[in-house]
N, C-alpha and C positions, 0 to 999 in steps of 0.2 A: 504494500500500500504506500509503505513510506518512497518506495523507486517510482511510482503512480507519478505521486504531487510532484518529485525531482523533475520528471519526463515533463512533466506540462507544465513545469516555473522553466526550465531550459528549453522551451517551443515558445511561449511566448517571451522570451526574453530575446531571442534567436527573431523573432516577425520585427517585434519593437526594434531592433539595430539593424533588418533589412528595410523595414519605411522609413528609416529616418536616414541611411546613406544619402548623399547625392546623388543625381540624377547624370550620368553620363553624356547621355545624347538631349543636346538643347534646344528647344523648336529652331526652324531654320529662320532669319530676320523676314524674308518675303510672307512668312505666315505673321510672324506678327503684324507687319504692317496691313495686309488684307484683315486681320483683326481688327485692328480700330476702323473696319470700313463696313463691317458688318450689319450697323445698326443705322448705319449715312444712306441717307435719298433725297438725290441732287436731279431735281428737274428743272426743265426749260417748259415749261405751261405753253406757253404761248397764245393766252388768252385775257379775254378782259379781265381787268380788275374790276371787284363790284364796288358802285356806288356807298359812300358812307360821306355821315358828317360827325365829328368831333372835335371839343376844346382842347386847348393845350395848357400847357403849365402858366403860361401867359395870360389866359384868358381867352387868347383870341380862338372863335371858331373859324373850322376848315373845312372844304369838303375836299373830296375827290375830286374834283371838277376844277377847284382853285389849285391842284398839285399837276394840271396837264399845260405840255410844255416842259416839264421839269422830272429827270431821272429821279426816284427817293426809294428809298429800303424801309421796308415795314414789317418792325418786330416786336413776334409776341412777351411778355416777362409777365411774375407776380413777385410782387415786396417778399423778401425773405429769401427768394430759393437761388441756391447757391450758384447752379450752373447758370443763370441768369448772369451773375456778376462777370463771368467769363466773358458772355457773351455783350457787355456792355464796353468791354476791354477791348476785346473786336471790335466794334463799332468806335470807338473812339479812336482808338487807329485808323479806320475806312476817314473818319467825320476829317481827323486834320489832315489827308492827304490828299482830300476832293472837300474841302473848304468852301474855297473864290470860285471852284467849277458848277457850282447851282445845283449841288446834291444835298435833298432834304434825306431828312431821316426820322422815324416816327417810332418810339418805345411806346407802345402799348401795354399797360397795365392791362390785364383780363380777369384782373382776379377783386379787383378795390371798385366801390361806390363812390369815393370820391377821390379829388384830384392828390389830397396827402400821400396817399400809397404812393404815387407815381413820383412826386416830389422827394419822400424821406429815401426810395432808392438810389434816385440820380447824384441825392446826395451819400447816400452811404457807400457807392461803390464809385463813385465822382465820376457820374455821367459827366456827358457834354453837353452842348447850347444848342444841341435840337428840340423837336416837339417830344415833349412828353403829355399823353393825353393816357386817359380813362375810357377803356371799352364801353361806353353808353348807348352803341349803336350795333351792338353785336357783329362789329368787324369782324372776330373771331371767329364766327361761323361764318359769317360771310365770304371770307376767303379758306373755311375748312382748314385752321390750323387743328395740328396732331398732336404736338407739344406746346410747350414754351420758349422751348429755343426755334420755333418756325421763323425762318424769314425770307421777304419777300424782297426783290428789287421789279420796284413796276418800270416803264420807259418813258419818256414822252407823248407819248399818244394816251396813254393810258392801261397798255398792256403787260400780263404779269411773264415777264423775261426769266425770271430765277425762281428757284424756291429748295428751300433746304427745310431739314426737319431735324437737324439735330444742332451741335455746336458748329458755329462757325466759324471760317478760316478769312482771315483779315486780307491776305492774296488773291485766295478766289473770288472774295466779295469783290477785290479790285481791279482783278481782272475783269469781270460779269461789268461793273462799272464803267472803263475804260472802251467799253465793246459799247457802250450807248452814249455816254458824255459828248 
């Protein structure tokens, strides 16, 4: 009996120092990087944007209508969530590299009844000197956002050119940009 317990404290002592070796063979890098792409979906719409009107942090109302003529990026956030901030950090890079070239850019709160949410973020993750507005017009379904990190670059005309649905990359936003400016 007492050889029993010996045998199965030395089998499992024996698994315990086979799971915890190191691992020999490391994924190859091309799989990682196909990894972070797994959860990315990068289309090109090519369709209208729908009709909305909302305030901005300013006060002032806007429509759809007063943004044609003019390339702008429309993204969704809610106060708090973390990947948001990231994605604010994006855009603030996009915002001071197309500055003077007449690119708006629109933080949509979707988640706040008024305009505070939108305000205590731009300031807690030090947005920039775009519109920050409150979803009162169910933008959000209007353009069938997925997440929070959705965003949008419309054109001039008024048509939705891009659209991502996860974290965004400050090059491709600028690239997508440079292709309508």
């Amino acid at each position: 009996m007492k050889n029993r317990y010996l045998l199965i404290f030395f089998i499992v002592i024996l698994l315990f120092l086979l799971s915890c070796s190191p691992k020999t063979q490391e994924t190859p890098q091309a799989v990682k990087n196909l990894e972070k792409f797994k959860f990315i979906t990068i289309e090109h719409p090519n369709k209208p944007a729908p009709a909305f009107t909302l305030t901005d942090d300013k006060g002032n109302t806007f429509t759809s209508s007063d943004l044609k003529g003019k390339v702008y990026i429309l993204q969704g956030f809610a106060p708090g969530c973390s990947s948001c901030a990231r994605e604010i950090a994006t855009l603030n890079k996009v915002y001071y590299k197309f500055k003077g070239k007449g690119l708006e850019i629109i933080s949509l709160d979707i988640a706040s009844e008024t305009i505070d949410g939108a305000i205590s973020t731009k300031k807690q993750f030090n947005g920039g000197d775009w519109r920050w507005a409150v979803d009162l017009d169910n933008v959000a379904i209007k353009f069938e956002m997925r997440t929070l990190e959705s965003t949008y670059i419309i054109d001039k005309t008024g048509i939705i050119m891009y659209k991502d649905e996860s974290l965004s990359d400050s090059e491709t936003l600028s690239q997508e940009i440079e292709k309508l400016i």
